[in-house]
N, C-alpha and C positions, 0 to 999 in steps of 0.2 A: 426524302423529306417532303413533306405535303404544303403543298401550296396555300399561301394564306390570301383568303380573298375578304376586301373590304366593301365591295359590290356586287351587285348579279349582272353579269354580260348578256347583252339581248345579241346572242347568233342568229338566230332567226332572221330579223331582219337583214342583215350585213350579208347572210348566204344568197337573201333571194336580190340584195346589189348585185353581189358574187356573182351569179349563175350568171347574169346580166351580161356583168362583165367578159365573162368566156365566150359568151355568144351573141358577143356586142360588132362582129364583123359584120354578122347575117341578122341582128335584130329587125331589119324591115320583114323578113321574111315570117317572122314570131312573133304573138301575142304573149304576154306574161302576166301572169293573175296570181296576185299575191294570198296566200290561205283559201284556195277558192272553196266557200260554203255550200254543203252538200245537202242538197235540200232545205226544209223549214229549220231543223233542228243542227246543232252544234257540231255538225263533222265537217273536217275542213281541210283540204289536200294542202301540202306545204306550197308546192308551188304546181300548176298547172300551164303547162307552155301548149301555145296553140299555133301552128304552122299556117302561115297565111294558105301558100301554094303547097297542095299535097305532092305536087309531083317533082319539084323543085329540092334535090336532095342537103341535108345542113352537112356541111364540111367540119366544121370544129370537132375533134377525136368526142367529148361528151353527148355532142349531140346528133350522131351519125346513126345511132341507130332512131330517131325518132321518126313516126310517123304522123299522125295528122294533130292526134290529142295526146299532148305528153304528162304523164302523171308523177312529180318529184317528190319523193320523201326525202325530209332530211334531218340527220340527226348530230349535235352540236358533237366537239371533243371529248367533252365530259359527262357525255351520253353515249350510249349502247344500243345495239339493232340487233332485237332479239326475236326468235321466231313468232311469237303473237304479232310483233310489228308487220313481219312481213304479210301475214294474214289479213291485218288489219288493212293495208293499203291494196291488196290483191281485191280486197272487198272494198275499198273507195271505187278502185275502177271499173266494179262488177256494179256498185252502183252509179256510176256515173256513168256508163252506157245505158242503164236502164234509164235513169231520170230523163226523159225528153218527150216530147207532147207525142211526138209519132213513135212507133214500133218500129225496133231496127235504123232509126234515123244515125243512131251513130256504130258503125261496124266496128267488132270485138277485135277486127286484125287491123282498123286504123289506129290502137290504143297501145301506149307501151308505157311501162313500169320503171322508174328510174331511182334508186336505194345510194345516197348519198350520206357516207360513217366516214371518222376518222380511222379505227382499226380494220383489222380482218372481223369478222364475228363468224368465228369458229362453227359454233352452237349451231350458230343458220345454215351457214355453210352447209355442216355434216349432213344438217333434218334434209334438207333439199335433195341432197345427193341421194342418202340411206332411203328415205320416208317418200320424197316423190321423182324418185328417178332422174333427178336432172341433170345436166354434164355443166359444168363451169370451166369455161377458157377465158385466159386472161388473153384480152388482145393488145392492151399495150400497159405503160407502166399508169397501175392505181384503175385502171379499167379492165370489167369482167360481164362476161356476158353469160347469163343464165338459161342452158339453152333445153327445149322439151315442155314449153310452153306454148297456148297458143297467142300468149303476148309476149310480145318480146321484152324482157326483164335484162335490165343490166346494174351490177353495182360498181360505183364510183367510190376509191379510196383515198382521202384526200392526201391521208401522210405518203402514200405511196406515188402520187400523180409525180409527172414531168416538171420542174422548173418551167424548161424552156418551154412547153407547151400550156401550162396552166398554174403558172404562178398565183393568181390572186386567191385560187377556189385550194391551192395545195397549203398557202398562208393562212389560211382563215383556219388559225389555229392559235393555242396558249403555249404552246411551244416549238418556236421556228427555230430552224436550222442551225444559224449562224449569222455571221456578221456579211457575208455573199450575199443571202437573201435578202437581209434590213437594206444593204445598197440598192438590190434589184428594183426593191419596194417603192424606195423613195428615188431613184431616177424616173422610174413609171410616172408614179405619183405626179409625179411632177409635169410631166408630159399632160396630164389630165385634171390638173388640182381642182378647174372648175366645172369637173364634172361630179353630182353630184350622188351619181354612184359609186363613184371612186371614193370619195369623200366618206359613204357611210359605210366604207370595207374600212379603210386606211383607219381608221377613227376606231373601230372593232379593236382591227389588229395590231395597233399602239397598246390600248389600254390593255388588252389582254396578254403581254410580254415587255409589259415597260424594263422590265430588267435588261432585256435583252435590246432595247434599243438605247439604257441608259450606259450601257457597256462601252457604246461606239460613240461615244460623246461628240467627233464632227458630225457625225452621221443623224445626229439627235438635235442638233443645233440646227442641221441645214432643214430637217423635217418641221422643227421649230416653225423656218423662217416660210416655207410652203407654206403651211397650214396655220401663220398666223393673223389672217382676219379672220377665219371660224375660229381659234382661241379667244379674240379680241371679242368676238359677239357674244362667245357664251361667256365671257368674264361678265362682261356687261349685264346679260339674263340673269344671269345667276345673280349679281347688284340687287337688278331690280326685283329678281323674286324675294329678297330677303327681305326690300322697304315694304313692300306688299302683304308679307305676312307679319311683318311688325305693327302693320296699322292694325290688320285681323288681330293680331294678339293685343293689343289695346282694347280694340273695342268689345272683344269677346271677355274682356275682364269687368266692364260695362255691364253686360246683357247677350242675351242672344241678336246674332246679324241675320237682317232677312236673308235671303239667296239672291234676290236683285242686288242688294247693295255687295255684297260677296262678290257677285259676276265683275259688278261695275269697279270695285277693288283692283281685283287681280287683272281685269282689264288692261288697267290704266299705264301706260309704256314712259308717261314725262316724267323725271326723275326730281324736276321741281317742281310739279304738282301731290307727287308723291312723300317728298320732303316737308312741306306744308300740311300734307294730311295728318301723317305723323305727330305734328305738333297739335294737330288740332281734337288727332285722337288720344296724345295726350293730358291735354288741358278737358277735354270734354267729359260730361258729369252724367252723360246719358249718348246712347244710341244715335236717339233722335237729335239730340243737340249738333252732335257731330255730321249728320247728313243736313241739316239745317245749315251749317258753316261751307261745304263744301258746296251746294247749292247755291250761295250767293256768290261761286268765282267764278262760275259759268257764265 
């Protein structure tokens, strides 16, 4: 039966928490660059991890194979890693060793490839094997290493990963396990609630299987009580965007709003001076009358 969705999930984000999170023992060791842009124009590696010390090996099973400049793709659940992709990011890294002021400033064997999917992708699979000779060993569970390059390529499978090894990057998905996993989640969670990498996985991985955490109702009640002053903040934003766009929808009934007054609108955070506007974009008979009114409470 097909999932009904009332929103768009931003994965994106929440993976490059994620990767964080996995490699948050050794994060002094790591730079992390979120969509790093590829020159002038729009091409943008998902995430780009940079190894402070090259000689200095990363422990974490994800990131053991990395060497100095690490190149991440990654592709949400309800996306596919299909052989164009792989093309496509073999060519970020081919130009992101060229883009640099000197020649050869950055070496083709300090760069590696890392293909982050929810499934297997077959297709890729096969091309790689059949089309460019390459041998695939799986070294542990949900990681595979792509080998007869002269980068070293590995694919990361999330549904496949270890619990005990990488719960948060094997979660970051619209369909967990079980009611084992929602406990894991939210004991962690908790362990890190203000941190706020944590915070924008956890926040993902709610909305994207609220079923499955509404299943386990203490389990749901105790994540509740975690996570409720970031509930409590966005109830509030969410308040105040709505008094905000109700003065906009007043006054836009008026006339056109300049953009200063717009900014200064949507600005505005006091919930009694936004209150008062309301009324005053109510009663007002023009544009200008109404920034004339607000003007005199300053």
């Amino acid at each position: 039966m097909e999932k009904r969705r009332t929103h768009v999930l931003q994965w994106h984000p929440a993976f490059y928490a994620d990767i964080q999170i996995e490699l948050e023992a050794e994060a002094d060791l790591l730079i992390f660059e979120n969509e790093h842009q590829l020159g002038t124009k729009p091409k943008e590696i998902d995430v780009l991890i940079v190894k402070k010390e090259q000689e200095v090996p990363v422990r974490k099973n994800i990131g053991r194979i990395f060497r100095k400049y690490n190149i991440v793709e990654y592709k949400s659940p309800t996306d596919y890693l299909s052989i164009d992709d792989f093309y496509k990011v073999y060519g970020y890294a081919c130009f992101y060793k060229a883009d640099t002021s000197r020649e050869d400033s950055i070496k083709i064997q300090d760069i590696t490839i890392t293909f982050v999917c929810h499934r297997y992708p077959r297709s890729l699979m096969r091309h790689l094997k059949e089309e460019r000779g390459y041998q695939i060993t799986g070294v542990e569970d949900g990681i595979y290493y792509i080998i007869g390059d002269k980068i070293p390529i590995q694919m990361i499978l999330t549904k496949e990963l270890s619990e005990k090894h990488n719960l948060w990057l094997k979660s970051l998905t619209d369909d967990l396990e079980g009611a084992d996993t929602v406990r894991r989640l939210i004991e962690q969670y908790g362990e890190h609630k203000e941190n706020k990498l944590y915070k924008s996985v956890m926040n993902l991985i709610v909305r994207a299987n609220q079923d499955k955490f509404k299943e386990v109702k203490t389990m749901c009640e105790a994540l509740e009580e975690l996570m409720k002053d970031e509930m409590d903040a966005k109830k509030a934003e969410g308040k105040m965007e709505g008094k905000t766009e109700s003065v906009l929808d007043l006054l836009l009934d008026l006339g056109e709003v300049p953009e200063k007054l717009q900014a200064e609108i949507m600005g505005q955070k006091n919930p009694e001076i936004l209150k008062q506007w309301i009324k005053y974009a109510a009663r007002a008979e023009t544009v200008e009358e109404f920034e004339q009114k607000i003007r005199k409470m300053e």
